[in-house]
N, CA, C and O of each residue as an XYZ file, in Angstrom:
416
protein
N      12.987      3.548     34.837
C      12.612      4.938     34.658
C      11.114      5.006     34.410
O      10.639      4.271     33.544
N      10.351      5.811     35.084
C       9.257      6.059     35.014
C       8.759      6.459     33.533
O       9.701      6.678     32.771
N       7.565      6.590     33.004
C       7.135      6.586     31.607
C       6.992      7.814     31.719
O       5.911      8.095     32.237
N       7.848      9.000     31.360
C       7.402     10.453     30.714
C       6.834     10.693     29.058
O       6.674     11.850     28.667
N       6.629      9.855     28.397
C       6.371     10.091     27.156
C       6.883     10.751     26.768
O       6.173     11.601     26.230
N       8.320     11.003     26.655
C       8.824     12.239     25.941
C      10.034     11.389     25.097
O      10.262     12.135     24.144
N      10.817     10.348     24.982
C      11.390      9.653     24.558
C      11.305      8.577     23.832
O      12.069      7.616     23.745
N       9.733      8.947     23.012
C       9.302      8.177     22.234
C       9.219      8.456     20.663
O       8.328      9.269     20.416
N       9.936      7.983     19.482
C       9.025      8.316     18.272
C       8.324      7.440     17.873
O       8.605      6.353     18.378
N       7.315      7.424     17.000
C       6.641      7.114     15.883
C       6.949      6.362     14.490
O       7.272      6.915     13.439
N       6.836      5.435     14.638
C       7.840      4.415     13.641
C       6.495      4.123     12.680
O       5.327      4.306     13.024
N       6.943      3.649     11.455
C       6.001      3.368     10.894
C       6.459      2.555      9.670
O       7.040      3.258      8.842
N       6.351      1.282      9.348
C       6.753      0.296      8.528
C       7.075      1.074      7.175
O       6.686      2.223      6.964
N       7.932      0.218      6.165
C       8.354      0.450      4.683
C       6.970      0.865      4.139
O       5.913      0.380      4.542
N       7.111      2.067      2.925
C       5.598      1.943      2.437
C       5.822      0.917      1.599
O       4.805      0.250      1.411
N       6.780      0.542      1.023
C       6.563     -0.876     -0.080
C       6.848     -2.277      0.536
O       7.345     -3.203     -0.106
N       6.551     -2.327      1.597
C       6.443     -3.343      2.770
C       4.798     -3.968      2.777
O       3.796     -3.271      2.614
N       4.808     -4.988      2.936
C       3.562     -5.705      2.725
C       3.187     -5.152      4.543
O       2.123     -4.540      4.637
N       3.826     -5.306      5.620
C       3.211     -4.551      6.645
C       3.163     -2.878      6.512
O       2.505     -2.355      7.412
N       3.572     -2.237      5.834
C       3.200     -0.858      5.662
C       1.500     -1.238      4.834
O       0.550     -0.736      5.434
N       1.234     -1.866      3.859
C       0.155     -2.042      3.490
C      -1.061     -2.674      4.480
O      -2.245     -2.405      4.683
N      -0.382     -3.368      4.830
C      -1.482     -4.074      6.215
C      -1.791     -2.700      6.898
O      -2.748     -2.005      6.554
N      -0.998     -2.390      7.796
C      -1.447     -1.111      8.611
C      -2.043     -0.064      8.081
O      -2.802      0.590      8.797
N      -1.839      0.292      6.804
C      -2.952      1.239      6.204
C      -4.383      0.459      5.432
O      -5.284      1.000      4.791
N      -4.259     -0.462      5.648
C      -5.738     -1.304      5.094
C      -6.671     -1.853      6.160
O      -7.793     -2.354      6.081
N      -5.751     -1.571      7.319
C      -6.685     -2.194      8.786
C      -7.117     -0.337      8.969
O      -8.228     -0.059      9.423
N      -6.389      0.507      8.676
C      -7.156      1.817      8.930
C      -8.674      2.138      8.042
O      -9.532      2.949      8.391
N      -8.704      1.400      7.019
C      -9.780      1.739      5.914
C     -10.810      1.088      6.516
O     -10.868      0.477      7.583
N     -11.847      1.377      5.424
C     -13.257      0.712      5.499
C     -13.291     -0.230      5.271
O     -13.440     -0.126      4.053
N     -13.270     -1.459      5.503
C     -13.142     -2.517      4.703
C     -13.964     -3.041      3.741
O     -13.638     -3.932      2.957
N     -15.173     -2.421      3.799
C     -16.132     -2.672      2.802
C     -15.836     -2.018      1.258
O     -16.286     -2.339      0.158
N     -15.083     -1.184      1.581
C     -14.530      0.007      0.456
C     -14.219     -0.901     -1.099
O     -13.078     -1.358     -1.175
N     -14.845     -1.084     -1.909
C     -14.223     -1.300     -3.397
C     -13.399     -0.990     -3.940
O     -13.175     -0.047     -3.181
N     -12.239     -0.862     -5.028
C     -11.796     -0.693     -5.709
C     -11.278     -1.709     -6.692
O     -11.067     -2.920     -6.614
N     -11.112     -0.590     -7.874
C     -10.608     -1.304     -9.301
C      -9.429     -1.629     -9.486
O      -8.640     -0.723     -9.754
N      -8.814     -3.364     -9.382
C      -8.081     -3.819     -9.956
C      -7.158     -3.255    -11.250
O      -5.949     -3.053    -11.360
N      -8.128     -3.118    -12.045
C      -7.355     -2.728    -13.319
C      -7.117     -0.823    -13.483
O      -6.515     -0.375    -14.458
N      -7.648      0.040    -12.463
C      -7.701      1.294    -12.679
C      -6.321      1.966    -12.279
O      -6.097      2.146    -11.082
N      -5.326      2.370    -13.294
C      -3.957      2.513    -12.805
C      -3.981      3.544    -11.365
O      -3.494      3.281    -10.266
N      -4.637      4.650    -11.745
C      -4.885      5.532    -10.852
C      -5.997      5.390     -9.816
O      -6.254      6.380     -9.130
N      -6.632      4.342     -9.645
C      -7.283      4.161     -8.219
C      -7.571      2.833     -8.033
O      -8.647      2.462     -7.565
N      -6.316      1.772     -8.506
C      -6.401      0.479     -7.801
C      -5.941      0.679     -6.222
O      -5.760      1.705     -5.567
N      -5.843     -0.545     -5.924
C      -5.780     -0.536     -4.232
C      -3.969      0.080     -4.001
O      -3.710      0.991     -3.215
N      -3.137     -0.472     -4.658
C      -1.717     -0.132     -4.505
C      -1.747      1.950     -4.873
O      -1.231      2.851     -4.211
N      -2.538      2.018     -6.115
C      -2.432      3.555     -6.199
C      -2.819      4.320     -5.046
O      -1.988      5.030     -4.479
N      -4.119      4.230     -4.612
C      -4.951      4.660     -3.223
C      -3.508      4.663     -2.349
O      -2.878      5.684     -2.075
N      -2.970      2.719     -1.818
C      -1.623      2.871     -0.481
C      -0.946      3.985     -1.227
O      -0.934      5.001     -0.531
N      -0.338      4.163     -2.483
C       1.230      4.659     -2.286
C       0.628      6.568     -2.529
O       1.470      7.463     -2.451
N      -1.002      6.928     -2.832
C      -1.186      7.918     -2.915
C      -1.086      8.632     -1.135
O      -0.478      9.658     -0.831
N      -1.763      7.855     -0.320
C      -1.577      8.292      0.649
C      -0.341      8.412      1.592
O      -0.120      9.127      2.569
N       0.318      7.545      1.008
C       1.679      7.836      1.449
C       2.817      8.709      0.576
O       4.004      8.465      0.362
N       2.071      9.685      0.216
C       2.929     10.532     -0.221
C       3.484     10.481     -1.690
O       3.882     11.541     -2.173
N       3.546      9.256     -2.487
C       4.162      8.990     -3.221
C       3.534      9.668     -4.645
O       2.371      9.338     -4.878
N       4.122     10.503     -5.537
C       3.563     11.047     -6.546
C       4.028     10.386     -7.711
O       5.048      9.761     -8.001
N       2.636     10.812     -8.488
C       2.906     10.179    -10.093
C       2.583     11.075    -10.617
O       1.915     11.990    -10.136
N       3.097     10.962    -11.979
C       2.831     12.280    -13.263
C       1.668     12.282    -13.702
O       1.334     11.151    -14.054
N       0.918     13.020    -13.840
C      -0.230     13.286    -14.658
C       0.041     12.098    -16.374
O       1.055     12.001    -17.065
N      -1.111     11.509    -16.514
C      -2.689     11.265    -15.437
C      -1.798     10.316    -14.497
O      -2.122     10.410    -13.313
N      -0.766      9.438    -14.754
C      -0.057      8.775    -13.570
C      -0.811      7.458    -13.276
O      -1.969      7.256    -13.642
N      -0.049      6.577    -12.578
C      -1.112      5.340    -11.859
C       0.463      4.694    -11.525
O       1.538      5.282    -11.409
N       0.053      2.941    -11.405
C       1.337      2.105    -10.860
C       0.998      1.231    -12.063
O       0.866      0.037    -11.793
N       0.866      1.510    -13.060
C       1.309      0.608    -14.747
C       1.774     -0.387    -14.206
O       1.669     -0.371    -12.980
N       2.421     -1.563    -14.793
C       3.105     -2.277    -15.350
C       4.162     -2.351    -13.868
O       5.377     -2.164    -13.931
N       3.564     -2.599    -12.831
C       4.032     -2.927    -12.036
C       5.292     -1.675    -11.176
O       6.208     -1.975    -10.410
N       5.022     -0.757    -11.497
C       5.849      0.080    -11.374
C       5.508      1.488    -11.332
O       4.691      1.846    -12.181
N       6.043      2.546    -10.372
C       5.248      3.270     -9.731
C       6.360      4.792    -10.656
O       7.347      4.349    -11.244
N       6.245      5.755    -10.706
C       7.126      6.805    -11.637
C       7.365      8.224    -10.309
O       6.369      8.843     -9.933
N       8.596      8.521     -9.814
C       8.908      9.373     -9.231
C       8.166     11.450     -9.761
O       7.338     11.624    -10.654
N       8.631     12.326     -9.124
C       8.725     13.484     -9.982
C      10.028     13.445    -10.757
O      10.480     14.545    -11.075
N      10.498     12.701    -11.003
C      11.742     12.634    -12.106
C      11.272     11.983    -13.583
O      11.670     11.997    -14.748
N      10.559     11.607    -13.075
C       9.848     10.247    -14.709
C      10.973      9.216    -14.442
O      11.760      8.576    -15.139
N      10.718      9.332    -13.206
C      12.107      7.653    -13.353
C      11.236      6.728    -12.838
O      10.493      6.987    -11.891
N      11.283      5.495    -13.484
C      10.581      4.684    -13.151
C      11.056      3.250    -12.030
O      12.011      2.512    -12.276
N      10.302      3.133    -11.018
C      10.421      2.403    -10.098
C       9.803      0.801     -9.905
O       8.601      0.745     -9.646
N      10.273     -0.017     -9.974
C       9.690     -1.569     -9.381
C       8.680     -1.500     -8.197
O       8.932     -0.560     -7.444
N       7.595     -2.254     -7.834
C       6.769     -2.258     -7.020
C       7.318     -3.729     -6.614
O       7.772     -4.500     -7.459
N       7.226     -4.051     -5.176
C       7.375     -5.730     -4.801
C       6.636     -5.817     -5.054
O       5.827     -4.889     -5.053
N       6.295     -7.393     -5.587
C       5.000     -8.217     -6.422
C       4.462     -8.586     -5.296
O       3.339     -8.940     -5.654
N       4.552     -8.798     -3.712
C       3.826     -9.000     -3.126
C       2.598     -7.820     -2.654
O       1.652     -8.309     -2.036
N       2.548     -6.147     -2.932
C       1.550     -5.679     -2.727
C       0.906     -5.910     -4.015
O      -0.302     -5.930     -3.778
N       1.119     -6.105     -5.325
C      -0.144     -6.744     -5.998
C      -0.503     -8.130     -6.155
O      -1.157     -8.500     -7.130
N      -0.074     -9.001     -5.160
C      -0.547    -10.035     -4.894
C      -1.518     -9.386     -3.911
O      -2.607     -9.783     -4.323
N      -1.732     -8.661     -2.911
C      -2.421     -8.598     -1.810
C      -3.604     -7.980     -3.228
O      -4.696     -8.219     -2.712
N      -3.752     -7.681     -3.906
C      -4.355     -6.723     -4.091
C      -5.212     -7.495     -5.086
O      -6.286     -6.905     -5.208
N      -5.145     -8.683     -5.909
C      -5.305     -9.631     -7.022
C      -6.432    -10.138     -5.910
O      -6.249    -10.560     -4.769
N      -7.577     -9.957     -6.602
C      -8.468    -10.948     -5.859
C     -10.041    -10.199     -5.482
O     -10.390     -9.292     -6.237
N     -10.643    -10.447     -4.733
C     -11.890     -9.822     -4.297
C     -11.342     -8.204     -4.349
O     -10.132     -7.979     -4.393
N     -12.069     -7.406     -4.343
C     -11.963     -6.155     -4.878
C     -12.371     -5.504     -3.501
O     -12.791     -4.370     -3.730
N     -12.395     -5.722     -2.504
C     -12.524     -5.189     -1.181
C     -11.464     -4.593     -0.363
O     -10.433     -4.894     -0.964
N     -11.176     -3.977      0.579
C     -10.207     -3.695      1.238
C      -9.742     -4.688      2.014
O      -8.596     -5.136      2.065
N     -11.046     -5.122      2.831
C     -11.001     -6.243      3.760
C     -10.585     -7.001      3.444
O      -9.816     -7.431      4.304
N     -10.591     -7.784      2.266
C     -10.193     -8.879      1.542
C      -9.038     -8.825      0.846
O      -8.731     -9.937      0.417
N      -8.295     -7.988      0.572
C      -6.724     -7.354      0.325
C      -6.284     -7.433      1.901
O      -5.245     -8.086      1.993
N      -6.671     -7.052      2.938
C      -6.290     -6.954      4.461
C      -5.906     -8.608      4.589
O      -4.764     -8.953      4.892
N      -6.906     -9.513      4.343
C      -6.616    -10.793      4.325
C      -5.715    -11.704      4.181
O      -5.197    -12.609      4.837
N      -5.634    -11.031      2.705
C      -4.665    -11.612      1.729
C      -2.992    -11.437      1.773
O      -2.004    -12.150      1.602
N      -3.258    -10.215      2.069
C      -1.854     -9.701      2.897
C      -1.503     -9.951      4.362
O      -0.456     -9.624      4.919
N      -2.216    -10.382      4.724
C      -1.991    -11.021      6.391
C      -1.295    -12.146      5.728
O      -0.110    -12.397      5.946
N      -2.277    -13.031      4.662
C      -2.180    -14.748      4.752
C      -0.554    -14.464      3.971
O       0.256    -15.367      4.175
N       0.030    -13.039      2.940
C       1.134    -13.875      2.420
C       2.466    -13.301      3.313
O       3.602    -13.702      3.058
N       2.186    -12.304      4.402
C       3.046    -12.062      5.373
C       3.361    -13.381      6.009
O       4.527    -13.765      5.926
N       2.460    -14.150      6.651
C       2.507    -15.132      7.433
C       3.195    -15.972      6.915
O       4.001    -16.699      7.496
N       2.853    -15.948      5.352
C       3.839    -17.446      4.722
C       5.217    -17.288      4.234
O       5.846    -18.126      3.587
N       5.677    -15.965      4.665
C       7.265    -15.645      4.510
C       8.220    -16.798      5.472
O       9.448    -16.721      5.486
């Protein structure tokens, strides 16, 4: 069948998927900084802010764990703050998360 583009969707990896993080960190700047320790604008807050994911005022991903609009509190896989432990760059989180995809 010829290609009409009309029988296509748009897929887009787990956001708590170490490739949902890759694909939104190859979109960034890679030069871009951020704070490790800043609940509300480490590198995991920034992924799960842009993907929609809300936290309560003032909010962040604490203690490994991210808080719904319910105040229920959620587990983060330890592999996006492994990607994230390290040089404080995007690029270098992009890296890091390539190198621990690969070693699955």
């Amino acid at each position: 069948m010829p290609f009409d583009s009309k029988n296509f969707a748009e897929t887009k990896p787990d956001v708590f998927s170490l490739e949902g993080l890759i694909a939104w960190l190859w979109a960034q700047d890679q030069a871009t900084e951020y704070s490790y320790y800043s609940n509300c604008n480490c590198l995991v807050a920034q992924y799960l802010k842009s993907a929609g994911i809300r936290f309560p005022e003032p909010g962040g991903v604490g203690a490994y764990g991210y808080y719904d609009e319910n105040h229920t509190r959620h587990p983060l896989p330890y592999s996006l703050n492994d990607a994230a432990l390290g040089t404080p760059t995007f690029g270098a989180a992009l890296e890091r998360a390539r190198k621990l995809l690969a070693a699955r």
